[in-house]
N, C-alpha and C positions, 0 to 999 in steps of 0.2 A: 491298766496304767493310770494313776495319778499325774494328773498336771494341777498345776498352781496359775493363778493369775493375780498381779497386786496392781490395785489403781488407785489415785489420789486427785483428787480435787483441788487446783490452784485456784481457778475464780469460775463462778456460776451456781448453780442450784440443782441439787443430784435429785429425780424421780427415779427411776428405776434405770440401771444398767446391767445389761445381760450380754456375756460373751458364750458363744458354740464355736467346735475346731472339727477339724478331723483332716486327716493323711492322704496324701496323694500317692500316687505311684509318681516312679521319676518324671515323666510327663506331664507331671499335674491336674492325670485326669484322675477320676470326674472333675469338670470344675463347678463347683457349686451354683446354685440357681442363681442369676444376672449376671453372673460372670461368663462373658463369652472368647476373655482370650489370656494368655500370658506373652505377649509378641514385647519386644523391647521398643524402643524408639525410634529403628530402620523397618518395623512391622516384622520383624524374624520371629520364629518361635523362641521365645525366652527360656525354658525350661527346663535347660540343661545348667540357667544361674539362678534359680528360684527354688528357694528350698521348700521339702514337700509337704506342703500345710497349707492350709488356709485358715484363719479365724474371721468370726462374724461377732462383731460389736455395734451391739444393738441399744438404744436408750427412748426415754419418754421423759417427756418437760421439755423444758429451752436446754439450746448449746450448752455446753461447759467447757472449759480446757481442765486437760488431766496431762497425769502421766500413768502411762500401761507400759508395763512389763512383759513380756512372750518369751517361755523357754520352748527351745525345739530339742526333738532329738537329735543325738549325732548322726545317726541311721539317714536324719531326713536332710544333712547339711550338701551343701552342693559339693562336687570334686572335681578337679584337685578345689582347696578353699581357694578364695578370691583373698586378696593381698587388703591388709590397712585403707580405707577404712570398712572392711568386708561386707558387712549388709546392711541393707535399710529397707524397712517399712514402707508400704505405702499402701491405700486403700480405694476399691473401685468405684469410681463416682457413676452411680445406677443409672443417673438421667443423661449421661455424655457418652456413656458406655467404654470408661478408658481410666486408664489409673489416675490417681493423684499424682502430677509434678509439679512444680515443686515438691520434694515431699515434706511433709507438715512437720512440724516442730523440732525438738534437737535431740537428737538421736545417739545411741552409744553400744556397740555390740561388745561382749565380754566375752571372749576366744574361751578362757577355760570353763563358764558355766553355760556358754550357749544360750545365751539372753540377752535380746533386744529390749534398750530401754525407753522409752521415747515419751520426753519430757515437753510439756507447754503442746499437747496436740490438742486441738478445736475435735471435742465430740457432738457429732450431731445428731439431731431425731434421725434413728433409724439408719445411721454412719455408713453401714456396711460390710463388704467382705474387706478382710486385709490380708496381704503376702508379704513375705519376706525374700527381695531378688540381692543379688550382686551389688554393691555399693558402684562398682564399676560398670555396668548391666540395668539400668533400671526399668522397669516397665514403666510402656509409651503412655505419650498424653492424648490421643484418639480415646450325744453326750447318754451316759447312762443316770447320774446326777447332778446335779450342779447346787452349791448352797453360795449364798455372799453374805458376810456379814460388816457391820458398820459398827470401827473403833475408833475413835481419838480422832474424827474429821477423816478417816482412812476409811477405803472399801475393803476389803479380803474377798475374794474367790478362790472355789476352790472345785472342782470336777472331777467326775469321775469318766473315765474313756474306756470303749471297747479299741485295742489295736489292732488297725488291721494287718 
């Protein structure tokens, strides 16, 4: 399986940025190293509205704000869907051990290609794990390749995945 990743740079200074994914089962286990839960904001297990992926978006230098793109498969979207505005982003803050809420920047999921888009987010050294839960659902506030290239002030990523 090929996935694609496109990021762009609104304000700040790009050193290196490196995104890794991989597939959950419906429960979203495994969950990736520092990540110890997907429970919502009542501490419930969330995972029945979090769709089955995690990515890790990793960087070096000072903050930046971008925007990142995530296509998921349909295989991995939640059921039944979640109603307008369906999913949002958020990412686990390692030292608090609990998702991002608020969550960061302005967001926009596309029904027919399965793509979160999520504009003005604050990237920081060594950001994190990100999920994708329920817009209505959100988690609480408690690669075989990979190449990126730089065009016209734009990032390109592009990966290559083992599916499990």
């Amino acid at each position: 399986m090929t996935l694609s990743y496109t990021g762009s740079i609104s304000a700040g200074i790009v050193d290196t940025v490196s995104f890794t994914t991989f597939r959950t089962n419906a429960a979203n286990l495994p969950y990736p190293p520092t990540v110890s839960h997907v429970d919502n904001l009542g501490g419930t297990n969330n995972s029945a509205n979090t769709i089955d992926r995690f990515w890790l978006v990793r960087k070096t230098g000072p903050s930046i704000t971008g925007n990142i793109s995530l296509r998921v498969l349909p295989s991995e979207l939640v059921t039944p869907a979640p109603a307008s505005p369906y999913y949002k982003g958020q990412n686990f803050l390692n030292g608090t051990m609990a998702w991002n809420f608020p969550i960061p920047g302005t967001q926009s999921w596309a029904v027919a290609t399965t793509i979160l888009t999520i504009n003005g987010v604050p990237v920081q050294q060594n950001n994190g794990w990100w999920a994708i839960a329920s817009a209505a659902n959100p988690l609480p506030v408690v690669l075989l390749s990979f190449n990126a290239e730089c065009f016209n002030k734009m990032s390109l990523y592009h990966g290559q995945l083992l599916q499990s």
